[in-house]
C-alpha positions in Angstrom: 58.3 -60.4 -48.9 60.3 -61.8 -52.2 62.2 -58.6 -52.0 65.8 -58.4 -53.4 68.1 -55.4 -54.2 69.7 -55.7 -58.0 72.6 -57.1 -56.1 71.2 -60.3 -54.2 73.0 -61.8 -51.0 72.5 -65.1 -50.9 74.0 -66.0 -47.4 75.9 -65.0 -44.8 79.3 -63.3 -46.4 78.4 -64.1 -50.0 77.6 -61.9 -52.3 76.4 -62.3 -56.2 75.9 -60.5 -59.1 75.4 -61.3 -63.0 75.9 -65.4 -62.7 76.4 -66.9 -60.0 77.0 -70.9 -59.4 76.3 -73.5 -56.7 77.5 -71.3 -53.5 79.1 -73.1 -50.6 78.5 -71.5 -47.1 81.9 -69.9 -46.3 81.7 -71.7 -42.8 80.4 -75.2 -43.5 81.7 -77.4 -46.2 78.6 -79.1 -47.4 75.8 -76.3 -46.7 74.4 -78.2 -43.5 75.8 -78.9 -40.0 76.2 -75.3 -38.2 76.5 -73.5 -41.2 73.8 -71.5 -43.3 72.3 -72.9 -46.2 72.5 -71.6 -49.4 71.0 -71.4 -52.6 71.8 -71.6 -56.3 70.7 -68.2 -58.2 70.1 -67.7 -61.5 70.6 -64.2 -62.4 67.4 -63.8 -64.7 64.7 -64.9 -62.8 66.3 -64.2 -59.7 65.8 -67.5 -58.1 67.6 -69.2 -56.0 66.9 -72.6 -55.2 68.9 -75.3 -52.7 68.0 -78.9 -53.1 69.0 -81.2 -50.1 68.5 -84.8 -48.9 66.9 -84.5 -45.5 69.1 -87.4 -44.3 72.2 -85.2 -45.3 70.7 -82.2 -42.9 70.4 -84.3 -39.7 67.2 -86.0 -39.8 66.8 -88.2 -36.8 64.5 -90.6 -34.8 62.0 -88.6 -32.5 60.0 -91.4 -31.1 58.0 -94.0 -32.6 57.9 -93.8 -36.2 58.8 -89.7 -36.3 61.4 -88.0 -37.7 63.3 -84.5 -37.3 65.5 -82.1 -38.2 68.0 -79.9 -36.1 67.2 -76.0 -36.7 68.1 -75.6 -40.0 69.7 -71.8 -40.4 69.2 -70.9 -44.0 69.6 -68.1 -46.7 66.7 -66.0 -47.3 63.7 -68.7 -48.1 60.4 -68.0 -49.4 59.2 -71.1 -50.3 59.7 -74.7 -49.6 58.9 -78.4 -50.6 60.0 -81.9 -50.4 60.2 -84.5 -53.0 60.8 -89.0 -52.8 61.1 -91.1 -55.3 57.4 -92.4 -55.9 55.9 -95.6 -55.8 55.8 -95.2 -51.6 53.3 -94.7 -49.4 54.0 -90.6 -48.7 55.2 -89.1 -45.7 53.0 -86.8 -43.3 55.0 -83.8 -43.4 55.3 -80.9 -41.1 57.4 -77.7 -41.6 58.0 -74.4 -39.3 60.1 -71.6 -40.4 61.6 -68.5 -38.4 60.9 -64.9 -39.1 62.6 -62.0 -38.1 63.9 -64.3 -34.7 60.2 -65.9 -34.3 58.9 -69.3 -35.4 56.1 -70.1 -36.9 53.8 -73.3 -35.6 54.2 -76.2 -37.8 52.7 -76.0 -41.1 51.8 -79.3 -42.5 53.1 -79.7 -46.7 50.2 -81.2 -48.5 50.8 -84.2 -51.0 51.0 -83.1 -54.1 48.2 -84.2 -56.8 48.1 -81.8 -59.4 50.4 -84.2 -61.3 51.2 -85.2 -64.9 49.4 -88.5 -66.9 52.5 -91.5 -66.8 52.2 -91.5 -70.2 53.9 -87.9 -70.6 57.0 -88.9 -69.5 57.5 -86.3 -66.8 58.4 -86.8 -63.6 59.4 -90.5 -63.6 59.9 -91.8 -60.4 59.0 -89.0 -57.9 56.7 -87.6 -55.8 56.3 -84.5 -53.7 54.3 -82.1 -51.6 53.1 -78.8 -52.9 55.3 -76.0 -52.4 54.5 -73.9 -49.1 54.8 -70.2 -49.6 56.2 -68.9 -46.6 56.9 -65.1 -44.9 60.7 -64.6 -45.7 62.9 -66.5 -43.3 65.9 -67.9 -42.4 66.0 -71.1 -40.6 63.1 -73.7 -41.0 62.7 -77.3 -39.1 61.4 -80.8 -40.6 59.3 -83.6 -39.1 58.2 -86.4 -40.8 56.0 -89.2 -39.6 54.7 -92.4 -40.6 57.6 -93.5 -42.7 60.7 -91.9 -44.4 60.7 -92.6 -48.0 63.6 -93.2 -50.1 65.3 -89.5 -51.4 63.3 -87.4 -48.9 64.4 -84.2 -49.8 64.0 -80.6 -49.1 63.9 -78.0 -51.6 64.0 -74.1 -50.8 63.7 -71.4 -52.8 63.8 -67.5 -53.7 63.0 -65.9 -56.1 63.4 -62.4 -55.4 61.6 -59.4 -57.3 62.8 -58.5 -60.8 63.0 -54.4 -61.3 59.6 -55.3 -63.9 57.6 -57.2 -61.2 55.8 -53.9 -59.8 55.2 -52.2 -63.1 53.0 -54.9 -64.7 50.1 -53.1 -66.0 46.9 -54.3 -67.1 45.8 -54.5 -71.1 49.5 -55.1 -72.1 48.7 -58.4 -73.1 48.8 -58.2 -76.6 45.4 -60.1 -78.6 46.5 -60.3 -82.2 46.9 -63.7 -83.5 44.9 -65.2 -80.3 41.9 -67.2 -81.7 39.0 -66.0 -81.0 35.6 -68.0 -79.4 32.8 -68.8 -82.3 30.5 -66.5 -80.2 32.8 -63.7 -79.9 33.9 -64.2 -76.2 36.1 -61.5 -75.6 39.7 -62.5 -74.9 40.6 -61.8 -71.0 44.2 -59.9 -69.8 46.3 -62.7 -69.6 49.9 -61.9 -68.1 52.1 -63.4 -70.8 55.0 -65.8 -69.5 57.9 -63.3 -70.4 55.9 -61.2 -68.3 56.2 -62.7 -65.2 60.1 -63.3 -66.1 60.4 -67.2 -67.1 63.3 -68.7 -68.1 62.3 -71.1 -71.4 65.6 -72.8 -70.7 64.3 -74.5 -67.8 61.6 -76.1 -70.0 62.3 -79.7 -71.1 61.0 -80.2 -74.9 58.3 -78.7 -77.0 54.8 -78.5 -75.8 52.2 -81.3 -76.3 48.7 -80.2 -77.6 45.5 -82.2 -76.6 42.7 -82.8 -79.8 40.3 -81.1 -77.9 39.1 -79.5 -74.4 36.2 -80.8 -73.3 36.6 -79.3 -69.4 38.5 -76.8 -67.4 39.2 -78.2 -64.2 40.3 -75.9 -61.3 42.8 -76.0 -58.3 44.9 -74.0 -55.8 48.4 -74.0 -55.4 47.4 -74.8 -51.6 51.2 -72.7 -51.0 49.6 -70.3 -48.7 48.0 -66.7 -48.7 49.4 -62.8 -47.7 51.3 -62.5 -50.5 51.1 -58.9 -52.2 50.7 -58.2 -56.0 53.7 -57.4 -56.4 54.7 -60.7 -55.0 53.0 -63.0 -57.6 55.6 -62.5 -60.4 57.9 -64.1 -58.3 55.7 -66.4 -57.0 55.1 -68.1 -60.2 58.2 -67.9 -60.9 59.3 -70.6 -57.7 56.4 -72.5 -58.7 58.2 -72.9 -62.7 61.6 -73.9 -61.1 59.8 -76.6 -57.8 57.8 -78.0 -60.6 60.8 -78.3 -63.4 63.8 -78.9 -61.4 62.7 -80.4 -57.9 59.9 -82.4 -59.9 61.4 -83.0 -63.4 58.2 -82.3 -65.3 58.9 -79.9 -68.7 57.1 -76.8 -67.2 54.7 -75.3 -64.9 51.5 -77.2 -64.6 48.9 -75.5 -65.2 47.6 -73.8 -68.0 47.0 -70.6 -66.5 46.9 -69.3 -63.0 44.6 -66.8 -61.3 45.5 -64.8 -58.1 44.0 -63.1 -55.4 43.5 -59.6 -57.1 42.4 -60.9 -60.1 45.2 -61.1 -62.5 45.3 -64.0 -64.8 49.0 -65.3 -65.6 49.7 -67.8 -69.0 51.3 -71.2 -67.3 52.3 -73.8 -69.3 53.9 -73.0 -72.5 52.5 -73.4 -76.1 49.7 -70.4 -76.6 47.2 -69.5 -74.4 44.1 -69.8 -77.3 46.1 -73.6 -78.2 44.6 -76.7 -76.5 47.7 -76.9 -74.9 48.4 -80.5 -72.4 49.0 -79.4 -68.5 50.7 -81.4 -65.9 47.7 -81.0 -63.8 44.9 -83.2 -63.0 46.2 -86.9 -63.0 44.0 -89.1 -65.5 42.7 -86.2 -67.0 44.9 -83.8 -68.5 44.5 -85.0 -72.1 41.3 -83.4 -72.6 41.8 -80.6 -70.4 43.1 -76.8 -69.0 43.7 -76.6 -65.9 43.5 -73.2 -64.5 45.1 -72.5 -60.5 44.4 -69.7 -58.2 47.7 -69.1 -56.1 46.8 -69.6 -52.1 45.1 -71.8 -49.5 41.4 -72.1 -50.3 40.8 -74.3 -47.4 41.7 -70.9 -44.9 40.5 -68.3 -46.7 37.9 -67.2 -49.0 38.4 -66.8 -52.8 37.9 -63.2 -53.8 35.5 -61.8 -56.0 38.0 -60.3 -58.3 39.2 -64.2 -58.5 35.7 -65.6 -59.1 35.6 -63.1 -61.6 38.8 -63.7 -63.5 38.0 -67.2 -63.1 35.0 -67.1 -65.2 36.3 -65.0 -67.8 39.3 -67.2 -68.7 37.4 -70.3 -68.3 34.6 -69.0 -70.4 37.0 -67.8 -73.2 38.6 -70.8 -72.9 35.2 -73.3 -73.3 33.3 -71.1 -75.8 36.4 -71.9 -78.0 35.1 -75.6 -77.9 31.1 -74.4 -77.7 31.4 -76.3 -74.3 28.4 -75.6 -71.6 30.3 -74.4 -68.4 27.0 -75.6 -66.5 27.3 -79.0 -68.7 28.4 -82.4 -68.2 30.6 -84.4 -70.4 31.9 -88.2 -71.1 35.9 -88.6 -70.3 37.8 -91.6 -69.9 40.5 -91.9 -67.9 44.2 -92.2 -68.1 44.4 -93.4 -64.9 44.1 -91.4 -61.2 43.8 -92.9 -58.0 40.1 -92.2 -58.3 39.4 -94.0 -61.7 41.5 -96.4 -63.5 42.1 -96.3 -67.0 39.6 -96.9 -69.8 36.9 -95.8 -67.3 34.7 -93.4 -68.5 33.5 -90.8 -66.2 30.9 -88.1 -66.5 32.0 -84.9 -65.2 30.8 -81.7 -64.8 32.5 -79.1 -67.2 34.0 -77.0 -65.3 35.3 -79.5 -62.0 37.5 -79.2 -59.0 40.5 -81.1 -58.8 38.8 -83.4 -55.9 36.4 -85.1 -58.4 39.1 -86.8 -60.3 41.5 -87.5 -58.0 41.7 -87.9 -53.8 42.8 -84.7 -52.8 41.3 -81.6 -51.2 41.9 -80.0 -54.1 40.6 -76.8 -55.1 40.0 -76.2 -51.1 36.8 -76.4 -49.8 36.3 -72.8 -49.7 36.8 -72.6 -53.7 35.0 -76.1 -54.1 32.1 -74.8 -52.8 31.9 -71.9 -55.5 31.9 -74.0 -58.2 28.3 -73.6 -59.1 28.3 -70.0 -58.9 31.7 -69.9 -61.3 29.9 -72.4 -63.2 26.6 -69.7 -64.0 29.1 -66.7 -63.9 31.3 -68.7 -66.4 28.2 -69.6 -68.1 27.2 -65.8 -68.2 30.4 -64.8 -69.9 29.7 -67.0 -73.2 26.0 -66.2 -73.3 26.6 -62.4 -72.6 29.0 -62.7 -75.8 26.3 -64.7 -77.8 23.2 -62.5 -76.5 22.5 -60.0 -79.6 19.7 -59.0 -81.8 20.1 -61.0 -84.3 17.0 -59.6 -86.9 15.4 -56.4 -85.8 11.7 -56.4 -85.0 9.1 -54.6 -86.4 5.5 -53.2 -85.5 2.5 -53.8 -87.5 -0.5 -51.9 -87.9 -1.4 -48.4 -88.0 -2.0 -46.3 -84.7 -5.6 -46.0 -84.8 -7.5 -45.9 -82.0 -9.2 -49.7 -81.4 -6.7 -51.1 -84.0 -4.0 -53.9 -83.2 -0.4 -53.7 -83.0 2.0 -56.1 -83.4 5.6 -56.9 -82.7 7.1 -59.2 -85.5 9.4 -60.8 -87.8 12.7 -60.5 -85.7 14.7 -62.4 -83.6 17.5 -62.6 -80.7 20.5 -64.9 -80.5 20.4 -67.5 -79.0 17.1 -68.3 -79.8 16.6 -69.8 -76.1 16.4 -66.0 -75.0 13.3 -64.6 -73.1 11.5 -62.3 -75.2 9.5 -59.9 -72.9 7.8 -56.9 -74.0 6.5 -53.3 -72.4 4.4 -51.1 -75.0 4.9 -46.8 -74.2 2.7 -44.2 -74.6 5.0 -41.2 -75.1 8.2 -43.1 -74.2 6.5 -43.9 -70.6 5.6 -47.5 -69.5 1.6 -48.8 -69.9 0.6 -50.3 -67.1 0.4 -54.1 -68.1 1.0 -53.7 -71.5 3.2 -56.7 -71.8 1.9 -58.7 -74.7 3.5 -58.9 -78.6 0.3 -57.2 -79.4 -1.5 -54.0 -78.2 -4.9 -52.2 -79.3 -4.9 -48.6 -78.9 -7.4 -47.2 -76.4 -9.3 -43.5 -76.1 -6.1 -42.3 -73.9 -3.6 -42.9 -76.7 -5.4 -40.9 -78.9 -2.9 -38.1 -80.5 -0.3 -39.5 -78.7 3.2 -41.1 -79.5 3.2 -45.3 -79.3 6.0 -47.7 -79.3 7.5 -50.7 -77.5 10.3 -51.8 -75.7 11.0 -55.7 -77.1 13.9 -57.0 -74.5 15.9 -60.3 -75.4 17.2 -62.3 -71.4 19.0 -65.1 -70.0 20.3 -65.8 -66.9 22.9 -64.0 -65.9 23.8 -61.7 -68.2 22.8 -58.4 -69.1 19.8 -58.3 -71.2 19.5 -56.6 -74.7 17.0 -54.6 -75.9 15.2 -52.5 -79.2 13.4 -49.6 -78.9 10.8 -49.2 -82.0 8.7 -46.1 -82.1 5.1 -46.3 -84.0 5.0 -43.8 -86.8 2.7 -41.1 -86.4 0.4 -40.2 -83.6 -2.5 -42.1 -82.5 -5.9 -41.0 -85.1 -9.3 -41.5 -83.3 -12.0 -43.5 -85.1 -15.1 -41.1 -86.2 -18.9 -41.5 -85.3 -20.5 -40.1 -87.7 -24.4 -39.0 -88.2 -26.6 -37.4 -90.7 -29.9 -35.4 -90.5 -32.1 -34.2 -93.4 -34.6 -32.0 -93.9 -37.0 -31.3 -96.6 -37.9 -27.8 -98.2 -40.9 -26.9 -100.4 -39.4 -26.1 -103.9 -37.1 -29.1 -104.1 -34.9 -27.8 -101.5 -33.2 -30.4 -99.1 -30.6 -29.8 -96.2 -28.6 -32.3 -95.2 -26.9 -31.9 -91.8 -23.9 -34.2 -90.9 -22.0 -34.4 -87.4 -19.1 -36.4 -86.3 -17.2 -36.8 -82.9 -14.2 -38.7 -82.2 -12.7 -39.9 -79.2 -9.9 -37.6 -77.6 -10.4 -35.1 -80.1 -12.4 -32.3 -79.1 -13.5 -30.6 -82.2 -13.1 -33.0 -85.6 -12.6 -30.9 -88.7 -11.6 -32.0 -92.5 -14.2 -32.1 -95.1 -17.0 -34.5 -95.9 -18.6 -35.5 -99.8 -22.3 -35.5 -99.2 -24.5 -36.8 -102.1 -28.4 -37.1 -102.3 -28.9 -39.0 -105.3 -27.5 -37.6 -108.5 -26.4 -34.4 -106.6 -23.0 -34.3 -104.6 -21.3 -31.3 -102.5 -18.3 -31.4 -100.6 -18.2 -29.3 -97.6 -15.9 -28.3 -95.2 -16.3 -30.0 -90.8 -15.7 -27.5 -88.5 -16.0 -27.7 -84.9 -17.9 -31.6 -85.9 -20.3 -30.0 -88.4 -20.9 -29.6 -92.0 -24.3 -28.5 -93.6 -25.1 -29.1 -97.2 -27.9 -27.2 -99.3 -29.4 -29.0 -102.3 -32.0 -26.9 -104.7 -34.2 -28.0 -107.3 -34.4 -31.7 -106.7 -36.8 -33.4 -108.2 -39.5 -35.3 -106.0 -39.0 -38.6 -104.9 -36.8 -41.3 -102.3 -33.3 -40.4 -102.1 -30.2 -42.4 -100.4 -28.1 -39.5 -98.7 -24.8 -40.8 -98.5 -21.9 -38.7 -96.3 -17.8 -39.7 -97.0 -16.4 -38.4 -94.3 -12.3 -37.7 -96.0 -11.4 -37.7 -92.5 -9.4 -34.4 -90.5 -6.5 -33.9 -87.8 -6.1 -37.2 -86.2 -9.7 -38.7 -87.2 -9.8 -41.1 -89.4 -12.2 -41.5 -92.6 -15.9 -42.3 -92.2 -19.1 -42.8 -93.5 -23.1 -42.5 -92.6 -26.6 -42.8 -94.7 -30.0 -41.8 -94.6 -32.8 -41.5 -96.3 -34.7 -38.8 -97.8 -38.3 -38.0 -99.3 -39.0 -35.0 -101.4 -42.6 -34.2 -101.9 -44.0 -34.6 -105.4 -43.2 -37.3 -108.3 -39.5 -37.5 -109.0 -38.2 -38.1 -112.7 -34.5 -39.4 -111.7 -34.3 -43.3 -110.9 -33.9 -43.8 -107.3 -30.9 -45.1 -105.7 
């Protein structure tokens, strides 16, 4: 499909190359009748478009209130749509095409909605369907019921594939200059309009900027689905010249179009980070973007890789306004055939078409997503503004029956979850899931620290790792034993065990009143000889200096030596 050699045959004996005109079939003298019709190329874009009266192409009573067309042979066709002068009520329209000798079963042309404000000044006085994207073919047929309004015409177009249309590759759009979100949302590959080959002669005027975006609301082209990716150039392409030439308005739509692999095209002209006014949503477009995904989202399914796209570009888009995607906001209305003007209507942020207007709009299939593209959308900004914002901190020391305490920083936003999971040699403690933690016997000579994990829906969570300086120290029991010695001799005896240590050592000061030793711990025990004290009461005091992983203690007695004592007793 949309495939054309450099060379492009328009129709049955004709033949163009660099610039070619209107073309006339070479056996019919106004392009109807039994000849083939043919369509008007132009040599950039490669599309071809023929726009004809229906009443000029045969269109005839067919029973009550119905309408239709002879066989219509035509050039190659790849899209089609019909336009009135407006202010009617619309035709129900059905259109078949033939394929390769085979017809198709009649395809009704939905009404087209997505529609500029009155106010812009595009598109006075008519009204249309949206284009239906069809299989290449080469004749189609035309039925209309209900009425037939004035200027019921058929448009038919081409656009065939430009040598550059296969060979778009992603990351070439180009993000210098493109304003950036307040919270850093990171700017999504957008296919740039020269990209997908439009002609800026076909636009009418410089582009109008809206004050502000308070929504994005999203459609589909309703034009039909199978296309390939290396169709879409070209697809958007017959979209810029249905909506431009056969419409009159001064570009394409929408502000940006997604299709069904994912790829995000720039629509209307004026920048792409620019609050730039669409043609889209009728009523609404002054405080808008409006973003399309190319296909029928009534018959088929949006794709992942278009939910996801989706979100990106509307999230880039909102967080440039700090709009919540899972929001509502206050707009009043221009005018839609759902709200009149000066009526203000709360809205969800991101919309379908269908709650401003009476269409089907975005499809029910896509409809029905909304709230999931609303939290993904929403998961794009916060994933952008999730960050430590102030690093936390433990206090304490790692002592055995001590506390320790996460504090002093902070995640952004500060609506984030804060969880917590304490490790004892970089492993998980079972339940340890508090801000604070007091060391127990089994951490004893081994490595602390803590996990401290910043959440919100959606989006990947962020986390610091802080590891507790130094190895858990046990706390020391400590006890003393004296004994007494004729001669003024007294042996003081001091022990000390510590949890999870199996043999304290380090040294100990051990004083009996005026006299002081220190002596070395081993294996929990020091011993400490005093001679030639005087008789008396004596407080035996033991400072324990601490060893390997214990920490400092103390213990006291008391001791009598025999005898009167001349040192004052402490």
């Amino acid at each position: 499909m949309l495939r054309a050699a450099t060379v492009t045959v328009l129709g049955a004996g004709v033949v163009t190359g660099g610039g070619a005109g209107i073309l006339r079939a070479l056996n019919s003298d106004d392009g109807s009748g039994g000849g083939r019709l043919l369509l008007q190329t132009d040599a950039t874009s490669g599309v071809g478009i023929l726009e004809k009266p229906l009443a000029d192409l045969g269109l005839a009573s067919a029973g009550t209130k119905l309408w239709q067309t002879p066989v219509l042979d035509t050039a190659l066709v790849t899209m089609a749509g019909f336009t009135w002068r407006d202010g009617v009520r619309p035709p129900k329209i059905l259109a078949r095409f033939r394929t390769k000798g085979r017809w198709s079963l009649w395809r009704p042309a939905p009404l087209l909605r997505d529609v500029p404000d009155p106010s812009s000044g595009e598109g006075i006085g008519k009204a249309g369907t949206s284009p239906l994207f069809v299989e290449a073919s080469d004749g189609v047929q035309v039925q209309v019921s209900g009425s037939v309004p004035p200027e019921l015409s058929i448009t038919l177009i081409h656009a065939a594939e430009l040598a550059g249309d296969a060979r778009l590759v992603a990351g070439a759009t180009s993000r210098s200059g493109l304003r950036a979100a307040p919270v850093n949302v990171a700017v999504p590959v957008i296919y740039t309009r020269a990209q997908w080959g439009a002609n800026e002669s076909w636009r009418d005027g410089p582009p109008r900027y809206n004050s502000t975006i308070l929504q994005a609301h999203i459609h589909h082209s309703a034009s039909g689905n199978g296309y390939s990716q290396a169709d879409v150039p070209a697809l958007i392409r017959s979209f810029y010249k249905y909506h431009t030439h056969s419409l009159g308005w001064s570009d394409i739509a929408y502000n940006f179009l997604v299709d069904s692999f994912g790829s995000i095209w720039e629509g209307r002209y004026g920048g792409i980070d620019r609050p730039v006014r669409g043609a889209h949503t009728l009523g609404f477009n002054a405080s808008s973007t409006g973003i399309c995904v190319i296909g029928n989202l009534d018959t088929v399914q949006p794709t992942a890789a278009t939910l996801g796209s989706l979100s990106r570009v509307a999230g880039w888009k909102l967080a440039m306004y700090d709009r919540d995607p899972q929001g509502w906001t206050q707009v009043t209305s221009e005018g839609s055939d759902k709200f009149p003007a000066g009526k203000v209507v709360s809205l969800p942020v991101i919309d379908g078409h269908r709650d401003t207007n009476d269409t089907a709009c975005p499809g029910g299939n896509l409809y029905a997503q909304l709230g999931n593209l609303r939290a993904a959308t929403a998961g794009v900004i916060a994933a952008a503004t999730l960050k430590l914002k102030v690093p936390f901190e433990v206090i304490g020391r790692p002592v055995l029956g001590h506390t320790l305490s996460v504090a002093d920083g902070r995640f952004k936003p500060r609506t984030a979850t804060v969880s917590y999971q304490w490790l004892r040699n970089s492993a998980p403690i079972p339940g340890a899931v508090a801000a604070t933690y007091v060391a127990v016997p089994e951490d004893v000579a081994q490595a602390l620290g803590v996990v401290v994990t910043g959440s919100v829906p959606g989006v990947a969570p962020v986390s610091q790792t802080i590891d507790v300086t130094g190895q858990v120290s046990s706390t020391p029991v400590c006890e003393v034993r004296t004994q007494r010695k004729h001669g003024g001799k007294v042996v003081v005896i001091f022990e000390v065990t510590a949890p999870g240590i199996a043999e304290p050592d380090g040294s100990v000061v051990i004083k009996v009143g005026p006299h002081q030793r220190t002596v070395a711990v081993k294996k929990g025990k020091a011993i400490a000889r005093f001679v030639g004290v005087d008789p008396g009461r004596y407080r035996v005091r033991c400072q324990y200096a601490g060893g390997t992983l214990v920490e400092p203690g103390k213990a006291r007695d008391w001791v009598r030596v025999p005898g009167k004592g001349q040192f004052a007793r402490s």
